[in-house]
C-alpha positions in Angstrom: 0.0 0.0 0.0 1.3 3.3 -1.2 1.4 6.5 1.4 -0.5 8.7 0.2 0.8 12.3 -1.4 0.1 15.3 0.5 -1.1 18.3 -0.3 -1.7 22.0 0.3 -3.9 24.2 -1.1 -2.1 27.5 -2.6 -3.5 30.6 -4.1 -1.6 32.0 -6.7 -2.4 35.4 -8.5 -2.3 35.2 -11.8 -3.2 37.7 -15.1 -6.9 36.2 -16.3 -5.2 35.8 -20.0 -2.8 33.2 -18.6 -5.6 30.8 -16.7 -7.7 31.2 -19.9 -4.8 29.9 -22.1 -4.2 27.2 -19.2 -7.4 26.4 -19.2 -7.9 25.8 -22.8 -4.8 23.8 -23.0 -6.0 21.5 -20.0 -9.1 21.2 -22.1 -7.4 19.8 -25.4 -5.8 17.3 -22.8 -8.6 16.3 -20.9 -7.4 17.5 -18.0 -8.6 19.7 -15.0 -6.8 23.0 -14.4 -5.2 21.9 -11.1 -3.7 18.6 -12.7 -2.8 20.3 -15.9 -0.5 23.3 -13.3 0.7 21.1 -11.5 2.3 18.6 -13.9 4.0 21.9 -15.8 5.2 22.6 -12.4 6.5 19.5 -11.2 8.3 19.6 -14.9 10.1 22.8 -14.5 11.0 22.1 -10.8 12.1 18.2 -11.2 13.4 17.5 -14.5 17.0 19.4 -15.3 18.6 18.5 -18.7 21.9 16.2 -18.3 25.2 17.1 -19.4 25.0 16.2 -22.9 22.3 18.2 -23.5 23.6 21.3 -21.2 26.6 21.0 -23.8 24.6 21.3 -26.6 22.7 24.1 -25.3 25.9 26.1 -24.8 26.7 24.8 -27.9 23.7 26.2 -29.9 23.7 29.9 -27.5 27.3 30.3 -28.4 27.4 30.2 -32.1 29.4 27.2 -32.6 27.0 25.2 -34.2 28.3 24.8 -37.5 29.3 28.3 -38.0 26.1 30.1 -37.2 24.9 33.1 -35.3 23.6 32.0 -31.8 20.6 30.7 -31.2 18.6 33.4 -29.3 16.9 30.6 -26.8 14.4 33.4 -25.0 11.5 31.7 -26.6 10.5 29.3 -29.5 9.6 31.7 -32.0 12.8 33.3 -31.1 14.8 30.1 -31.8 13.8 29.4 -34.7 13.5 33.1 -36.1 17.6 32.8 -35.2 18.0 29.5 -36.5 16.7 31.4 -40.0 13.5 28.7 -39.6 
């Protein structure tokens, strides 16, 4: 028998166009708001890239990569805006 997980309600204050777009993206998952935040969460806070992957990130920021410009990493339309995608 597993021990159950516990938890703690938390109230966070967020902009209303941020839970809407969190809230349609929990939607196309079938998933409630609360799940959908959490699992992000527990993403960001538990799962850190290993060294390979550090190494190609400081690979791809610095230019190296076969004799580019860097990759501006900011955000995914940045990325591949840099990238000349």
């Amino acid at each position: 028998m597993e021990a159950a997980i516990q938890k703690k309600a938390t109230m966070f204050r967020l902009s209303t166009d941020l839970i809407d777009r969190l809230k349609e993206m929990a939607k196309r998952e079938h998933r409630s708001l609360n799940n959908f935040v959490e699992c992000i969460l527990l993403d960001v806070a538990y799962n850190e890239p290993n060294d390979i992957t550090k190494a190609a990130i400081d690979e791809a920021r610095s230019g190296k990569l076969r004799g580019t410009t860097p990759v501006d990493t900011s955000s995914i339309e940045a990325m591949f805006k840099s990238a000349g995608l």
